[in-house]
C-alpha positions in Angstrom: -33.6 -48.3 -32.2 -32.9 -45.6 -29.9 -34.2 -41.8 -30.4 -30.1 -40.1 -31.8 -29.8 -36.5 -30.1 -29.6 -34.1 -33.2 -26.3 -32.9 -33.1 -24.8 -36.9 -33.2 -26.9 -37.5 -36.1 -26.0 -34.8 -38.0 -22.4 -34.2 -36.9 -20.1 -34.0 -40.2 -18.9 -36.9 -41.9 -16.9 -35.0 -44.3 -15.0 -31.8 -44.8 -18.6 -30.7 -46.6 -20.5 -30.9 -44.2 -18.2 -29.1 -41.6 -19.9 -25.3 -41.8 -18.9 -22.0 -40.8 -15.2 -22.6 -41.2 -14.7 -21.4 -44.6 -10.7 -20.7 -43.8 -9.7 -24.0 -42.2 -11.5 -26.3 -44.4 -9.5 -25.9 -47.8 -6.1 -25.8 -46.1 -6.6 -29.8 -44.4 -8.3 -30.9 -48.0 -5.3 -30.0 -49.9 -2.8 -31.3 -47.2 -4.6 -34.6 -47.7 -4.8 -33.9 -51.6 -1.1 -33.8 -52.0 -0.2 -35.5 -49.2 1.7 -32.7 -46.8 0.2 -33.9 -43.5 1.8 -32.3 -40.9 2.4 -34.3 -37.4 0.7 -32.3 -35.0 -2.3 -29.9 -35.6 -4.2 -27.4 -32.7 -7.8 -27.2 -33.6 -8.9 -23.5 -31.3 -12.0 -21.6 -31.0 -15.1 -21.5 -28.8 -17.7 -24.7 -28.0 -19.4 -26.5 -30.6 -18.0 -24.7 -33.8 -16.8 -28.5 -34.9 -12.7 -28.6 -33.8 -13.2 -32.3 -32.9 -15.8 -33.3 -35.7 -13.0 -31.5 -38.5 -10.2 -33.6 -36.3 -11.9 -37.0 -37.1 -12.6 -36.1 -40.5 -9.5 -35.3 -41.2 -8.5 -38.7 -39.4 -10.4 -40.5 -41.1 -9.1 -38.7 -45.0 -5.7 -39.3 -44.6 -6.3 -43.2 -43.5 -8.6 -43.5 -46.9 -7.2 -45.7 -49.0 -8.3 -43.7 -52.0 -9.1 -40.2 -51.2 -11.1 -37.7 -53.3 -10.1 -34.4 -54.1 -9.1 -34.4 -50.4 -11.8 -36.3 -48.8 -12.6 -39.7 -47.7 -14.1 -42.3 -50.1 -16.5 -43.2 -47.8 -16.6 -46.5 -49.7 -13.1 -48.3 -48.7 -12.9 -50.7 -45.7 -10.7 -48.3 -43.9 -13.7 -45.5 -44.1 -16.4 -48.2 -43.5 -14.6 -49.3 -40.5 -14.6 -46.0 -39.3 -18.1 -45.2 -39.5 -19.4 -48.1 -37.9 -16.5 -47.2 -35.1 -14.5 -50.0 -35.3 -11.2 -48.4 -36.3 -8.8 -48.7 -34.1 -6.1 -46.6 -35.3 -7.6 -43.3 -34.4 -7.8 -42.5 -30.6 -9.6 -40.2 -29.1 -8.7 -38.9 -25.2 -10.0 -36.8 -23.2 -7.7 -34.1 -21.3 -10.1 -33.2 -18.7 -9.9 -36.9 -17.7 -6.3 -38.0 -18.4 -4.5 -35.1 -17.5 -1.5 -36.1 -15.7 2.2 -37.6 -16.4 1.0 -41.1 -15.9 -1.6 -41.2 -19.4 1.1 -39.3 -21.4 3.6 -41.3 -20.2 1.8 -44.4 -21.6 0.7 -42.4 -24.5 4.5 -42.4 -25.1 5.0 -45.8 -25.0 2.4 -46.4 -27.6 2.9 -44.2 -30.2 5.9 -46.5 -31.1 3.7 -49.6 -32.8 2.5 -49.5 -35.9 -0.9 -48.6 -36.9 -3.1 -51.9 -36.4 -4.9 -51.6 -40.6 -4.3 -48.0 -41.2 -1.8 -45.6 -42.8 -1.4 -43.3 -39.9 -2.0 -43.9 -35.8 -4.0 -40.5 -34.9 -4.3 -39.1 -31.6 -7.1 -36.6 -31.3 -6.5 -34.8 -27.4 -9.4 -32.8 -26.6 -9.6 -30.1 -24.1 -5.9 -30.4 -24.0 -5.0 -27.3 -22.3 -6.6 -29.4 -19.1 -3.2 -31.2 -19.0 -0.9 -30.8 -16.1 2.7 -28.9 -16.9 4.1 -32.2 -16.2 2.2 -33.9 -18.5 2.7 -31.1 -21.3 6.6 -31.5 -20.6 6.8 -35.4 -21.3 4.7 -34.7 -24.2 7.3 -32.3 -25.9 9.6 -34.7 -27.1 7.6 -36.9 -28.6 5.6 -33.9 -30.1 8.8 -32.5 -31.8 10.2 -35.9 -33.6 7.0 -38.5 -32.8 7.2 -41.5 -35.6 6.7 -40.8 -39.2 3.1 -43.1 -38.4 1.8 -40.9 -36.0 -0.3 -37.7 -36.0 -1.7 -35.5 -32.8 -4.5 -33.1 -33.4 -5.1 -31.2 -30.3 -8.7 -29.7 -29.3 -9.0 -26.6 -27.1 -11.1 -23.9 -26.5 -8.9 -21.8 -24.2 -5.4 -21.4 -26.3 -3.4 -19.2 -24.2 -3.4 -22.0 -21.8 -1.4 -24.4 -23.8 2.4 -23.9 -23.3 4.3 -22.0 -26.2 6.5 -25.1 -26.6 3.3 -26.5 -28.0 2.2 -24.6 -29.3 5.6 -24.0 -31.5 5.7 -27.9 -32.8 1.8 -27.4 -34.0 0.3 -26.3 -37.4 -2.2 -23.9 -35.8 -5.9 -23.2 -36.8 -8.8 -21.1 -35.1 -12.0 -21.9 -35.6 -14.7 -18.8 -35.6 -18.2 -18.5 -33.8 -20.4 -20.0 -36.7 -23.0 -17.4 -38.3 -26.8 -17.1 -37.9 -28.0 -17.6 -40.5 -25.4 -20.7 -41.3 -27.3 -22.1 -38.2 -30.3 -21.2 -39.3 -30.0 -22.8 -42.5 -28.2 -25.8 -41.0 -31.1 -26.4 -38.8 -33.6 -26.8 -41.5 -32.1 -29.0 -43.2 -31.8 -31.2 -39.9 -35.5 -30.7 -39.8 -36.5 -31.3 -43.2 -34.5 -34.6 -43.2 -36.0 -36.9 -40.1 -39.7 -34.8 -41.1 -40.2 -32.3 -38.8 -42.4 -28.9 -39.2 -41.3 -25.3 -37.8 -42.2 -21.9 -38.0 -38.5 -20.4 -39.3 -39.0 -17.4 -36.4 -38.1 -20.3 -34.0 -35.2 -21.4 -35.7 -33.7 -17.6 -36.0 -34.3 -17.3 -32.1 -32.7 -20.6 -31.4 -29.6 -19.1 -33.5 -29.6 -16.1 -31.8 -29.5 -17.6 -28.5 -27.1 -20.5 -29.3 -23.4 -18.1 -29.1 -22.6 -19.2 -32.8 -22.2 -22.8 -31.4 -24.3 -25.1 -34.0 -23.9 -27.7 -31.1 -26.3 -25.8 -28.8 -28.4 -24.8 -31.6 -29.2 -28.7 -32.3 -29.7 -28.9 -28.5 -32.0 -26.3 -28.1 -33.7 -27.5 -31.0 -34.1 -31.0 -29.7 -35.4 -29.2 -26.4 -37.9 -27.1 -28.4 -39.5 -30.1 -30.4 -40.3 -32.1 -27.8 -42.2 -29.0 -25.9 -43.8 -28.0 -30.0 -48.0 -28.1 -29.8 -49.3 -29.8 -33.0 -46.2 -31.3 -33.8 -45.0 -27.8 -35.7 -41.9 -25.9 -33.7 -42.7 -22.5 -33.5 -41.3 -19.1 -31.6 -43.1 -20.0 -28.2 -41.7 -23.5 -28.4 -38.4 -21.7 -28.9 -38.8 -19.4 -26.0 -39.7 -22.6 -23.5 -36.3 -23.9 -24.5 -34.6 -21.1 -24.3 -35.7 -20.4 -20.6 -37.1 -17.3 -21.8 -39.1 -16.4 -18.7 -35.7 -15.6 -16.7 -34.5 -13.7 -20.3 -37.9 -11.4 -20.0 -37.1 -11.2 -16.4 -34.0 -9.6 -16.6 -35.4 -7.5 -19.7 -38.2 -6.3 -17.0 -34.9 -5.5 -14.2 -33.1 -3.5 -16.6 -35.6 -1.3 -18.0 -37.1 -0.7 -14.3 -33.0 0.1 -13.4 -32.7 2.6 -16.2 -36.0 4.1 -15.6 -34.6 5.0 -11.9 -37.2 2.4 -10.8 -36.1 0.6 -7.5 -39.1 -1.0 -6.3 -39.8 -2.4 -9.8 -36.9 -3.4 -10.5 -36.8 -5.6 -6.9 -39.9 -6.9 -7.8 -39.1 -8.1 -10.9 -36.4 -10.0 -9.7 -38.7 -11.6 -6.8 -40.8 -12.7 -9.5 -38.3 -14.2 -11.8 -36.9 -16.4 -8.5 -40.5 -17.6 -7.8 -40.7 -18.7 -11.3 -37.5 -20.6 -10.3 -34.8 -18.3 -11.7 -31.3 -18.9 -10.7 -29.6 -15.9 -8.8 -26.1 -16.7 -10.7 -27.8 -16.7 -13.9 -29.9 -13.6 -13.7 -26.5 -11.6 -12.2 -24.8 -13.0 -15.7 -27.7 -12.0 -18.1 -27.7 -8.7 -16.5 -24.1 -8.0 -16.9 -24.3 -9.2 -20.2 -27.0 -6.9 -21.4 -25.6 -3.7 -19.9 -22.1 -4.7 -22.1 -24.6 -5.1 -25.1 -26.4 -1.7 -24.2 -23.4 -0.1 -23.8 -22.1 -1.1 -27.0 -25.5 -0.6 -28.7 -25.7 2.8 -27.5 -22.2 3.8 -29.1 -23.9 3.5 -32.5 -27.2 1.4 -34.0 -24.4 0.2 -36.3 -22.6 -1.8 -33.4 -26.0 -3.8 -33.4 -24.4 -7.0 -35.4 -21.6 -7.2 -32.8 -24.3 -7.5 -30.1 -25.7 -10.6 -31.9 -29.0 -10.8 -29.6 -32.7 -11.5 -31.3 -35.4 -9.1 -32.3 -37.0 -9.1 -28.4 -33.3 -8.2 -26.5 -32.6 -5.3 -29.7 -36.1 -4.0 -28.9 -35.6 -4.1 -25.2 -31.9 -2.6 -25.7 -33.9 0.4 -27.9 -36.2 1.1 -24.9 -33.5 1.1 -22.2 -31.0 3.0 -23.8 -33.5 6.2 -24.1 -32.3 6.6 -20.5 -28.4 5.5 -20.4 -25.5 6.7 -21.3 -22.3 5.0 -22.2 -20.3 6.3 -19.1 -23.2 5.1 -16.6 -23.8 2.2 -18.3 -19.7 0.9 -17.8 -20.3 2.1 -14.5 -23.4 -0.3 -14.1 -21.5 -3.5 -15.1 -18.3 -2.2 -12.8 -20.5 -2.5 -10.0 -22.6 -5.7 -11.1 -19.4 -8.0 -11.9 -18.7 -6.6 -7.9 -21.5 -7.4 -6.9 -21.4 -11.1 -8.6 -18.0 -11.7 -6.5 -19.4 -10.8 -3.6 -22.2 -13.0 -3.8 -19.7 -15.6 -3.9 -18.8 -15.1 0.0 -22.3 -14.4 0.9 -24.8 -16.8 2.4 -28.0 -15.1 0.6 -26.6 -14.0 -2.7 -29.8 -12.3 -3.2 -29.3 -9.8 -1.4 -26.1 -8.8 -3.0 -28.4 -8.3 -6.0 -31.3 -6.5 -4.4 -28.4 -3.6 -3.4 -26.9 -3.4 -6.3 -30.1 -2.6 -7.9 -31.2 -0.7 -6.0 -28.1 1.1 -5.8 -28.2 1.2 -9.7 -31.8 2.5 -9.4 -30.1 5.8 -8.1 -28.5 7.5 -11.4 -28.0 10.6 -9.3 -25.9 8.4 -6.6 -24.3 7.1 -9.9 -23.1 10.4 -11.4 -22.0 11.5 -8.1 -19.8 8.4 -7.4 -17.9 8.7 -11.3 -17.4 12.7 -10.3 -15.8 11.6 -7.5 -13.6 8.9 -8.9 -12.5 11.2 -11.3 -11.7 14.0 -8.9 -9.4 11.3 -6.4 -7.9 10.1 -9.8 -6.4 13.9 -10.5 -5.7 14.4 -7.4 -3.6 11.5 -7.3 -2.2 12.5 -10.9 -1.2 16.0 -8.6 0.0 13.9 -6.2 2.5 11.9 -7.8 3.9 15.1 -10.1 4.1 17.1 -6.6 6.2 14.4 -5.7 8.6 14.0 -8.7 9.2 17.9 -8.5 10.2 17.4 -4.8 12.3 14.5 -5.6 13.9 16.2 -8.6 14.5 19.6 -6.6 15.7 18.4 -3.2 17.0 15.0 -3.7 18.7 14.9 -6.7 22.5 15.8 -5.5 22.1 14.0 -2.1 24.7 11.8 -1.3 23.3 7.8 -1.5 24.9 6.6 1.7 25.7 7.9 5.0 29.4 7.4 5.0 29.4 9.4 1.7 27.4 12.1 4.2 30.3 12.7 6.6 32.4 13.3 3.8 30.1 15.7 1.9 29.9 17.6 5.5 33.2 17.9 6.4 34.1 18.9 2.9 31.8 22.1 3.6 33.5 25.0 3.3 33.6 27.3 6.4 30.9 30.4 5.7 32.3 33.8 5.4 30.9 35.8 8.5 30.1 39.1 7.5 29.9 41.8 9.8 27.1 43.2 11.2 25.1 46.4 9.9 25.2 49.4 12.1 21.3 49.3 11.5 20.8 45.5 12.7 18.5 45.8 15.8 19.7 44.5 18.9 17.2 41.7 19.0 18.8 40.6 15.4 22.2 40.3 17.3 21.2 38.6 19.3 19.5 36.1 16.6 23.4 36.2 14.9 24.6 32.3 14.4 27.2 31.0 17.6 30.7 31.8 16.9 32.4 28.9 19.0 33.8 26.2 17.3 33.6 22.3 18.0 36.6 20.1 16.6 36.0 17.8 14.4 36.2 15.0 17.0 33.4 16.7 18.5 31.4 16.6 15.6 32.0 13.0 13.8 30.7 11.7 17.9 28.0 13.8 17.4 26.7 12.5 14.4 27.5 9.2 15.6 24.4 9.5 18.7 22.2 11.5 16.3 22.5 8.6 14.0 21.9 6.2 17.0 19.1 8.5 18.2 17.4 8.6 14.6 17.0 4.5 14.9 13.1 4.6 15.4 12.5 6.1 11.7 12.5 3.5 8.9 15.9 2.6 7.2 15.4 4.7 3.7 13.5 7.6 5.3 16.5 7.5 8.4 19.3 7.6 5.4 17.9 10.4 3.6 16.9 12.2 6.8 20.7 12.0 8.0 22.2 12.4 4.5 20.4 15.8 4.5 21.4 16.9 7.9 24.8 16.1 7.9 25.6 17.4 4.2 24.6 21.1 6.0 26.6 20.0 9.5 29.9 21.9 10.3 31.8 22.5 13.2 30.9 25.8 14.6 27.1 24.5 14.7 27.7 23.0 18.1 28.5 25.9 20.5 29.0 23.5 24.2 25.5 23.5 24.8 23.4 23.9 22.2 23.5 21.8 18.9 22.0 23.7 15.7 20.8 21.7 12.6 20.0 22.8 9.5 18.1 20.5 7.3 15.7 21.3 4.1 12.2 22.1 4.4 11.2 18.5 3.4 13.5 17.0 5.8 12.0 18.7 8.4 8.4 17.5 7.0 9.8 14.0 6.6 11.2 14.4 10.3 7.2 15.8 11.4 5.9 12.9 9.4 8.0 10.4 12.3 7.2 13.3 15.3 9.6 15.8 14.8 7.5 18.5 16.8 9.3 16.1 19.5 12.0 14.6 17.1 14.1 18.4 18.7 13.8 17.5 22.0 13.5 13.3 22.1 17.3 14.0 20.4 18.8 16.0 22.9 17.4 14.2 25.6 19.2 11.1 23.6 22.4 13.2 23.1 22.4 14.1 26.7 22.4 10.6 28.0 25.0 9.4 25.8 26.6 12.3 26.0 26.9 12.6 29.6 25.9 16.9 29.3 23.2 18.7 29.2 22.9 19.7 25.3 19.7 21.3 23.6 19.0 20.8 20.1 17.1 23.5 17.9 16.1 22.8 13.8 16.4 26.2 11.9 17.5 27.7 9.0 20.2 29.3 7.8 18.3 33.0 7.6 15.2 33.0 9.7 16.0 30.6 11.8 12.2 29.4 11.6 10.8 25.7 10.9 7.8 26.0 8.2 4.7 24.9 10.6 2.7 23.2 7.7 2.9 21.5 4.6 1.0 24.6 2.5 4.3 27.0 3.4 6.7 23.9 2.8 5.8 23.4 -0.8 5.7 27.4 -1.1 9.5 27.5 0.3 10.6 24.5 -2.0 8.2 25.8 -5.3 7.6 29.1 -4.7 4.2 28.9 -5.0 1.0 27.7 -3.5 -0.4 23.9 -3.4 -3.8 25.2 -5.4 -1.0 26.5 -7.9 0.6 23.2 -8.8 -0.8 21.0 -11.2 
């Protein structure tokens, strides 16, 4: 007979056997206890924590012919056709495989006979968040009123890809990583049944290293006992399995990283990929031992969410002398970059070599997180300077331009005062033009400055005009020269789009569609003076300085 892999031989033939899942297993014993069996189950969690071996043991319950405090007899010909595989009733398919319309589609079409010798007709899909959306959509009828003979369980260990409609018509259960020292325990009974001698430190380093999957742990295992000396599995039999040559290696390229030790830490990886270690997987170990360093060095407590052996706790203990939590995120930021843009690169190596060297720098490090907190304020100041602008200048604008002629014509004419005896004769002379344009005059003007503002993008060109035209009135165009007077951040918008020419490109428009000779001059309404920079622009619309605004 042939040698059976560990994890086929000892895969669960009954709801005691299935470990780890302490939640789950009750609930599907008393449905098949007093007979509430839903149609359609989703079995979710990570690999090998037994969602397909508790699907076929459930199949196999509620086709028992006499069931025993919710599990199978074991003993009836239904149960004994099952375990030699000869049971027909019960089909397994795999998603990955048979994901499109075509296989659900004849799926449909059979769940309509009756179950060749059972009670039930049980469809166990695995991976079925592989299946197409056109494939999940012919599914859904039959899902939400399938024959009283039928019953889906669906396998999966990526949930939020199955589609809520699914999800909706499913009793739903989520299986957990299983524990260490369930696998330990699991293990040795394995090994105790076909005969087999171990040392139990390999055993808790296979656990360790097998992600709470019993699957991988019977793997490893296997693995380990055909490399076990003397016939007894011990720790260094363990380690083979494990590929624990690349593990020390990235232990050696971590500690020489947080010891600020480039050269080391390059050769340490050079040795690791004449030893034959695998770029990709040496850029994953390392990013995954920087997350558990970071989270180790938070608090010794956070050690059983790290879940690593006594080797990786030790080597996490020596590193972390020399790390803290804020460079250590930053060390996994720039790794995971580094990993996607090895991707694109012919020699991923060397995407590794400068990242740790680069990592090798801490002073480089702390420099580069100063920094990236000093852009992020000054873009918080940024955006608030903004607002305020927004809120002070914008707020009562009109929001089109045809509402903009209105506003200015609805201006009231200004008062002119008269002049104080004490005004200079250079102020006079600075007194605003007196001649009036009609209104003719001035709804053609705006007509050509709207024309001549064409080159400016269409929501910076509608505020820019809404603002100059909401201050435009008739005695602003004297014959020959044309005086606008627009806010301080119209005239920055307008520098923004080269205003310093924007004065004179405008006239020389005006004048050519215009037919005269007409100059055109920004000002305001006292000096008569355009702010030169952005420092005295913000000071004119704040009253205070940039350094001043938070």
């Amino acid at each position: 007979m042939s040698y059976r892999v560990l994890y086929r031989r000892f895969r669960p033939k009954s709801f005691s056997e299935i470990v780890g899942q302490e939640h789950i297993i009750p609930i599907l014993r008393n449905q098949i206890k007093t007979g509430k069996i839903s149609h359609a189950y989703l079995f979710s969690g990570p690999k090998g924590t037994g969602k397909t071996s508790a699907a076929k043991v459930f199949a196999k319950a509620a086709n028992c012919l006499s069931p025993e405090d919710g599990e199978a007899c074991g003993k009836c010909d239904y149960c004994l056709s099952f375990d030699s595989g000869g049971f027909t009733d019960i089909v397994e398919i795999d998603a990955a495989s048979n994901r499109g319309i075509d296989e659900i589609r004849r799926l449909k079409d059979n769940v309509g006979f009756l179950p060749a010798k059972g009670r039930f007709r049980v469809y166990i899909i695995d991976e079925v968040h592989m299946l197409t959306q056109e494939a999940f959509n012919a599914l859904l009828k039959t899902l939400e009123e399938p024959p009283a003979h039928v019953i889906f369980i669906f396998a999966t260990t990526e949930q939020h890809k199955v589609l809520p409609t699914i999800l909706s018509r499913c009793q739903r259960f989520d299986f957990k990583r299983i524990p260490e020292d369930i696998i330990v325990s699991r293990l040795s009974y394995a090994l105790d049944t076909i005969g087999a001698k171990y040392d139990e430190k390999a055993l808790k380093l296979i656990a360790a290293n097998s992600d709470g999957a019993l699957r991988d742990a019977f793997t490893l295992t296997d693995k380990a006992l055909t490399l076990a000396q003397g016939g007894v599995l011990n720790a260094a039999d363990a380690s083979g399995a494990l590929g624990q040559t690349q593990t020390n290696a990235v232990f050696a390229i971590a500690e020489a990283v947080t010891d600020e030790n480039a050269s080391q830490a390059v050769l340490a990886l050079d040795n690791a990929i004449k030893e034959g270690g695998d770029i990709g997987y040496i850029m994953n170990q390392l990013i995954e031992y920087f997350r558990c360093l970071m989270i180790y060095s938070l608090s010794p407590e956070t050690e059983t969410i790290i879940s690593k052996g006594e080797n990786y706790i030790k080597s996490l203990k020596k590193s972390g002398v020399n790390a803290d939590t804020e460079t250590l995120t930053a060390y996994v930021r720039i790794l995971s970059k580094a990993k996607a843009d090895a991707r694109y690169m012919t020699n991923s190596r060397f995407a590794l070599e400068s990242a740790l060297v680069y990592l090798s720098d801490k002073a480089r490090i702390t420099e580069a997180i100063s920094l990236k907190a000093r852009v992020e304020k000054l873009e918080k100041r940024i955006a608030g300077l903004e607002k305020r602008m927004a809120e002070k200048n914008f707020a009562s604008k009109p929001d089109t331009l045809e509402q903009s002629f209105i506003a200015a014509d609805k201006i009231e004419e200004p008062k002119i005062q008269k002049a104080d005896e004490t005004k200079t004769e250079q102020t006079k002379q600075q007194a605003r033009p007196v001649r009036r344009a009609d209104k003719e005059t001035l709804a053609k003007l705006k007509k050509e400055i709207e024309f001549a503002a064409g080159y400016i993008l269409n929501r910076d060109r509608d505020i820019m005009l809404s603002d100059i035209f909401s201050n435009m009135h008739v005695d602003d165009y004297d014959g020959e020269s044309l005086y606008i007077y627009p806010t301080s951040t119209a005239v920055h918008m307008m520098d923004v789009f080269e205003a310093k020419e924007g004065a004179e490109k405008l006239a020389n428009i005006l004048s050519s569609r215009l037919k005269k000779q007409i100059s055109v001059k920004i000002t305001d309404k006292k000096s008569k003076s355009v702010p030169k920079n952005v420092d005295s622009l913000v000071k004119e619309v704040f009253g205070s300085d940039v350094s001043e605004i938070e």
